[in-house]
C-alpha positions in Angstrom: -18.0 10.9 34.8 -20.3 13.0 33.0 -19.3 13.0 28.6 -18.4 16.6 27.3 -18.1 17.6 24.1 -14.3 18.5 24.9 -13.6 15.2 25.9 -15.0 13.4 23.3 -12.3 15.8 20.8 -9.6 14.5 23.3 -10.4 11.0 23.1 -11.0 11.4 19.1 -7.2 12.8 18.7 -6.2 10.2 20.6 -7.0 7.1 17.9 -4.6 5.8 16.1 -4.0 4.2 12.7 -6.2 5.0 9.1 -9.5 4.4 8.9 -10.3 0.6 8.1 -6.3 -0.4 7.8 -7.3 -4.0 8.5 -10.6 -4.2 6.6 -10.6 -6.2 3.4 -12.7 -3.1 1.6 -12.4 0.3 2.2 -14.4 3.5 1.2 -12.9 6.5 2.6 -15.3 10.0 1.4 -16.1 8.5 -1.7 -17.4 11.2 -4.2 -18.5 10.5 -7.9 -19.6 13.0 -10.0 -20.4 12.4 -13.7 -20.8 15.2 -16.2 -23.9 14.3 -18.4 -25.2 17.1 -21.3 -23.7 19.7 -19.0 -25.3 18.7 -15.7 -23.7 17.2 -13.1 -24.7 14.2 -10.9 -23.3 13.1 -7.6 -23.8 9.9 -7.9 -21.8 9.2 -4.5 -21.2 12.1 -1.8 -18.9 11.0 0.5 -20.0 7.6 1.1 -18.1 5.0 3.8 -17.7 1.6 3.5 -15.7 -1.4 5.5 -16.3 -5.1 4.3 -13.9 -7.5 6.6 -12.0 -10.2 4.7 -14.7 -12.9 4.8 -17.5 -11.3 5.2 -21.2 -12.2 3.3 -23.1 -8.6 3.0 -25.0 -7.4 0.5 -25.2 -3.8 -0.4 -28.9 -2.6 -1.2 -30.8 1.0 -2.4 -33.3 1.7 -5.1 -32.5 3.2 -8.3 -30.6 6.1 -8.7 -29.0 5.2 -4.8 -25.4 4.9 -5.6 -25.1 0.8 -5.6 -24.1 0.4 -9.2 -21.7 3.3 -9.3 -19.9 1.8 -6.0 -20.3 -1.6 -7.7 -18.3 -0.2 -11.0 -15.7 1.8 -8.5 -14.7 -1.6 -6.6 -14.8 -3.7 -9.8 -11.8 -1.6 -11.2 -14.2 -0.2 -14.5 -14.6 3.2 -13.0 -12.5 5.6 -11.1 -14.2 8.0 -8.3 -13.6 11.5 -8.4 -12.7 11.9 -4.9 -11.5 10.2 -1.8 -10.1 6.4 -1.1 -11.2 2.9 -1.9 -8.9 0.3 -1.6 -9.5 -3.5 -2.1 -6.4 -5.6 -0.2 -3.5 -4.1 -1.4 -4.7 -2.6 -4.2 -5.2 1.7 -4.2 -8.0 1.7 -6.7 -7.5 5.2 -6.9 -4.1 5.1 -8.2 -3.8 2.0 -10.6 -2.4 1.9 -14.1 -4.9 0.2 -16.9 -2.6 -3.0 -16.9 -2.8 -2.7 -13.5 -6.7 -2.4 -13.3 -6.9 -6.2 -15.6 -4.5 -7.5 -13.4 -6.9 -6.8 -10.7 -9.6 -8.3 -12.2 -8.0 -11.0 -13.2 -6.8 -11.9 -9.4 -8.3 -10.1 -6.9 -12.2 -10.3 -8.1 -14.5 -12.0 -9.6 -17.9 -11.7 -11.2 -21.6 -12.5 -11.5 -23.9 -10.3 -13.4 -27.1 -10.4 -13.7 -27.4 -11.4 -17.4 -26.6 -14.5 -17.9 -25.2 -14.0 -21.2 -22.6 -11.6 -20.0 -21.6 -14.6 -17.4 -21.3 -17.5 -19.8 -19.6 -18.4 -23.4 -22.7 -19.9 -25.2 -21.1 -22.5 -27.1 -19.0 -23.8 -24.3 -20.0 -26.4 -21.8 -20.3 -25.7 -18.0 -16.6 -27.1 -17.8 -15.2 -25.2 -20.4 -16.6 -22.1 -19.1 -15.0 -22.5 -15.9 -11.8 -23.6 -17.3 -11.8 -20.5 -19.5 -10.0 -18.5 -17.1 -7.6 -20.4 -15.7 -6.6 -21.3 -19.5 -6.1 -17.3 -20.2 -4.0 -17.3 -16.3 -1.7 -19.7 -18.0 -2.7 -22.7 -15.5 -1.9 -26.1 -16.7 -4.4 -28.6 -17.8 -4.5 -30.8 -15.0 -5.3 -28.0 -12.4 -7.4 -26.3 -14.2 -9.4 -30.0 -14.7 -8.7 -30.3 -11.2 -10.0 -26.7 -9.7 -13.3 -26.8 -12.5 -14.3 -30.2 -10.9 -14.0 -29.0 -7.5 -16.1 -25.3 -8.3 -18.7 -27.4 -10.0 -19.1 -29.8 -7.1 -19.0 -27.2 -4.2 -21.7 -25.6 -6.2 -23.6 -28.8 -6.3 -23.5 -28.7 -10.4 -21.3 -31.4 -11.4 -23.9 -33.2 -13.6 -24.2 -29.6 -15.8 -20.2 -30.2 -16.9 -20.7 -31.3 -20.1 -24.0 -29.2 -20.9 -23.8 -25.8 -22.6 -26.1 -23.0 -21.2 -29.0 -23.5 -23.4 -29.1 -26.7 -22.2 -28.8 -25.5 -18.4 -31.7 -23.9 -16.2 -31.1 -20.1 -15.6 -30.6 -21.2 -11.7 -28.0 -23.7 -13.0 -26.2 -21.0 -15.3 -26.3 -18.7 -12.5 -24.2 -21.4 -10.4 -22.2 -21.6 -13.2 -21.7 -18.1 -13.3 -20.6 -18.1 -9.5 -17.8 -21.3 -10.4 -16.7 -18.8 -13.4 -16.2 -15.7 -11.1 -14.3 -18.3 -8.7 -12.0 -20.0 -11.0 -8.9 -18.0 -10.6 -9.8 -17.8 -6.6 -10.2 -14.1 -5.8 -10.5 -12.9 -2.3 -13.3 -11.0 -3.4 -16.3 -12.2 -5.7 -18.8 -9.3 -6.4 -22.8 -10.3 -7.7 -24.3 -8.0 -9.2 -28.9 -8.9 -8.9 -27.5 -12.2 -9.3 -31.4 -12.9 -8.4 -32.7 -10.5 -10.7 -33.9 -12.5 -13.8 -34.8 -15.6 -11.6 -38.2 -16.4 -9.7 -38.8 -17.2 -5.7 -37.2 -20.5 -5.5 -34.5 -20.8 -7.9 -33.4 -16.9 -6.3 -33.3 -19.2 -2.8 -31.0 -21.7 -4.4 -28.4 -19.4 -5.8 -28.0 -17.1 -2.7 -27.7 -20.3 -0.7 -24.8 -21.1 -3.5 -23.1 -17.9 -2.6 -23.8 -18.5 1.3 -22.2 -22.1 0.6 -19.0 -20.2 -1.3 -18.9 -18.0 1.4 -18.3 -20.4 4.3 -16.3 -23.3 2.3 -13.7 -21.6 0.3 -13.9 -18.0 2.8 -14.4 -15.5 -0.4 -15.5 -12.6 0.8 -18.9 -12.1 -0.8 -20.4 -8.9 -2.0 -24.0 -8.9 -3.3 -25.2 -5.8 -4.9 -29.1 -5.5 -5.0 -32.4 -4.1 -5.1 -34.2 -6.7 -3.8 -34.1 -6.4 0.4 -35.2 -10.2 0.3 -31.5 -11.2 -0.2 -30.5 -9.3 3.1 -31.9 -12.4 4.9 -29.5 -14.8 3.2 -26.3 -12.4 4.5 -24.6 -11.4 7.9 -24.9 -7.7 7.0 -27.2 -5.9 5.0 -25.9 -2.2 4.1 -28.3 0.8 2.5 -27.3 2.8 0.3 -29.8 6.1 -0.2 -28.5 9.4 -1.9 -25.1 8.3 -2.7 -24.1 7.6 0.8 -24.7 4.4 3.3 -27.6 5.2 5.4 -28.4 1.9 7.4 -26.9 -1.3 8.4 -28.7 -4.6 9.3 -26.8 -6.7 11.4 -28.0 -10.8 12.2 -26.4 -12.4 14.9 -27.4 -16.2 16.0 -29.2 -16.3 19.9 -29.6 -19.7 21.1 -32.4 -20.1 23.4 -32.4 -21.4 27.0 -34.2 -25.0 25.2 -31.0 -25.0 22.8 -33.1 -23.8 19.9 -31.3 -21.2 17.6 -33.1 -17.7 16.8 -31.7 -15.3 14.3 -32.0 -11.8 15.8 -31.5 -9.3 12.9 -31.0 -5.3 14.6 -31.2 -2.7 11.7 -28.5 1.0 12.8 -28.3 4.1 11.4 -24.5 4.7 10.0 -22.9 7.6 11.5 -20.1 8.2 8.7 -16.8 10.2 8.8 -18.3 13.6 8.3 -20.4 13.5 11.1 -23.8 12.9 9.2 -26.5 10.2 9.9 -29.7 9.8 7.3 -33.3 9.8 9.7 -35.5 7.5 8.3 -38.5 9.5 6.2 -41.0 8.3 8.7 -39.1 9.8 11.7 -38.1 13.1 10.7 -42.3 12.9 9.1 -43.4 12.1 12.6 -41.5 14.5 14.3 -41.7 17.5 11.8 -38.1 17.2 11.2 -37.4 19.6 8.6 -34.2 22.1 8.7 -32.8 23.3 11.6 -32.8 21.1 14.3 -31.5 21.1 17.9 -29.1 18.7 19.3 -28.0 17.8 23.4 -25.2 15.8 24.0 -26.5 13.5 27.1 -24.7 11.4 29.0 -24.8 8.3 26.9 -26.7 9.8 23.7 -27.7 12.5 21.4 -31.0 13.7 21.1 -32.4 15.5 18.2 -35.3 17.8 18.7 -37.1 20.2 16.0 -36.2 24.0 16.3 -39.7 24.6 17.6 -42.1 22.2 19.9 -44.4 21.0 18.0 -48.4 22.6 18.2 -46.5 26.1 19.1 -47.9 28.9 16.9 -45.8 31.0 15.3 -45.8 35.0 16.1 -47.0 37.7 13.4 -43.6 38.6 13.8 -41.8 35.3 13.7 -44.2 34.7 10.1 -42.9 38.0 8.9 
């Protein structure tokens, strides 16, 4: 049965429930605009976002993309100007402040990229850990209890008693991660947790996230620059022009000899609105630019340029 466009609109008014009810995160038209000396920049225009509870992505775009704003929106330190985001049951839009340290207190947790905003200097490994849980009001045995088990999931027991001067900046980085884990949120957030850290010591921490991810089932969110971390995730999302452009998706294919071969597909994200960034190179290639024409196929959509390319334009068309 050949598609039409009025089918399509049928089968669209037909879906039910909200957008993401049974995602973990959700970004619904997410706009940010910030007044600065009396101009005003859109830092995120409309963007989407779904993260499933358990999920290990990590959400990447250069400067100036939108990452950092999203990251402050989801961390409960800034409020969009438009839209939804909620994070489990909390309606980020709508929380009180008591309500906002209460969800950072239980809900997420933290790595930064500066080490000194992750760690008390003059505390050991074990103290900083146990931090926390001592401010939650948790007794001393289980806060003992929880610090040694953080420490050995994140193969850093032999740093409890060493205070971060004393401790490699891969080590305080694993630290870090047990710190942003001690009052078990569902969602722990990682902000270029890689950023200050060289090839191999970067390897080691993202595999410590990785090893968070599938022992304790945080959810993992990794906000970066760096599109080397995307291989150590399950989804890579790109952020470009305050809004999510592309997604890179790795499955695992095993081979007819029983070998395993990670097959990584990268999509363009078709959000709510209808829109869908073209990479530079293909709207370059094709002389993109403007107006464009669309046909609804069968199984697709093809997008054309207004005019073939190589035709010449009349004296009158020019005029």
């Amino acid at each position: 049965m050949t598609t039409t466009l009025g089918s399509l609109e049928e089968r669209a008014r037909a879906r039910t429930g909200d957008f993401g009810e049974h995602a973990l995160i959700v970004c619904d038209s997410l706009v940010r605009i910030y007044q600065s000396e009396g101009v005003e920049v859109q830092a995120l225009q409309g963007l989407d976002l779904l993260v499933e509870h358990g999920e290990l992505v990590a959400i990447v775009g250069a400067s100036g993309s939108g990452k950092s704003t999203l990251l402050s929106v989801l961390s409960g330190l800034d409020v969009p100007t438009a839209g939804r985001v909620r994070v489990g049951e909390w309606d980020l839009m709508a929380m009180t402040a008591r309500q906002r340290v209460e969800y950072r207190r239980s809900m997420v947790g933290f790595v930064w990229q500066q080490t000194a905003r992750n760690l008390v200097p003059y505390l050991t490994a074990a103290e900083n850990v146990a931090f926390p849980l001592m401010l939650a009001g948790v007794p001393a045995r289980e806060r003992a209890q929880r610090t040694d088990e953080l420490l050995g999931v994140l193969g850093i027991a032999y740093c409890a008693d060493r205070r971060p001067g004393e401790m490699s900046g891969g080590e305080q980085q694993r630290v870090a991660i047990a710190v942003g884990l001690a009052n078990s949120p569902q969602v722990l957030f990682a902000d270029e947790p890689t950023g200050e850290l060289d090839t191999a010591t970067s390897h080691d921490v993202l595999e410590s996230l990785r090893t968070v991810n599938r022992e304790l089932g945080t959810t993992v969110v990794i906000v970066t620059h760096d599109p080397g971390v995307s291989e150590h995730v399950q989804r890579t999302i790109a952020i470009r022009d305050g809004r999510t452009s592309s997604e890179t998706v790795r499955r695992t294919h095993i081979q007819d000899d029983g070998t395993e071969h990670v097959i990584a597909e990268e999509l363009a994200v078709l959000d709510r609105a209808g829109r869908v960034q073209l990479p530079r190179e293909f709207r370059e290639a094709l002389d993109l630019v403007g107006r464009v024409r669309l046909a609804l196929e069968e199984s697709h959509v093809t997008i054309r340029p207004e005019k073939p390319r190589g035709r010449h334009r009349s004296a009158e068309e020019q005029a």
